[in-house]
N, C-alpha and C positions, 0 to 999 in steps of 0.2 A: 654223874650218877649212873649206876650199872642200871643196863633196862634188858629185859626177857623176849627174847622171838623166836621164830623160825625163818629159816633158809632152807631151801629147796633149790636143787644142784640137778642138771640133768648133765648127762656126761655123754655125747653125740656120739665118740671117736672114741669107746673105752678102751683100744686095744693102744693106741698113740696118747690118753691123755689120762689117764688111770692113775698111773704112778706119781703124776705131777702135781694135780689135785691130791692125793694121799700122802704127799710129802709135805704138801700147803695144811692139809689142816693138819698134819701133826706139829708145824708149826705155830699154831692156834689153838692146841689141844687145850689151852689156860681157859681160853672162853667155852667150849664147848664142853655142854652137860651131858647132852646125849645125841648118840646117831644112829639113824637105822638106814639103810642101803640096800638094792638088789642091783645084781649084774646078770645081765642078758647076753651072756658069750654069743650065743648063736643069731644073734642080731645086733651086737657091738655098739648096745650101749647100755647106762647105767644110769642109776637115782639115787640122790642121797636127801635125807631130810635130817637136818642139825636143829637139837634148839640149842641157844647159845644166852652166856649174859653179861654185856661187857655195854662200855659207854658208848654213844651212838659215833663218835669220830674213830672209834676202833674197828666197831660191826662195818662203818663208812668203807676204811681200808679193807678188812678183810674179804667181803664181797668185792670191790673194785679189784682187787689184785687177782682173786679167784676168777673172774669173769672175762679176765685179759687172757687167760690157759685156751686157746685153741681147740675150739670144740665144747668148750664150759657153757653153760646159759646157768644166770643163780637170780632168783629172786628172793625178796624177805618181808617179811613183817614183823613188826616191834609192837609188843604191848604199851596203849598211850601209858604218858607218865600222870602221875596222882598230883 
């Protein structure tokens, strides 16, 4: 069963980990509804916030893989299920 959340992405290293993460969720772009982002060039790092809506073994993977990127930190929350 698809379930509705957010994730919240800090990106540490934007100038080394930028691309890697943007390459990832466009990987993922099937679950992702919406994203909004700023980048802090002059302090080299960035924020994303995704909501996303896919089954929790998917949301599972895609944070854990995201979070293994060097310099990523992600956390989430999932709307409980009805």
């Amino acid at each position: 069963m698809a379930r509705k959340g957010i994730i919240g992405i800090i990106i540490e290293d934007h100038k080394n980990s930028a691309g890697k993460v943007n390459d990832f969720l466009h990987r993922y772009g099937n679950i992702i509804i919406a994203r909004m982002g700023i980048h802090k060039k002059e302090e080299n790092y960035g924020l994303i916030s995704l909501i996303v809506e896919a089954n929790t073994d998917i949301i599972g993977e895609f944070t854990g893989k995201l979070g293994q990127i060097k310099g990523v930190n992600v956390s989430s929350t999932m709307l409980k299920e009805k």
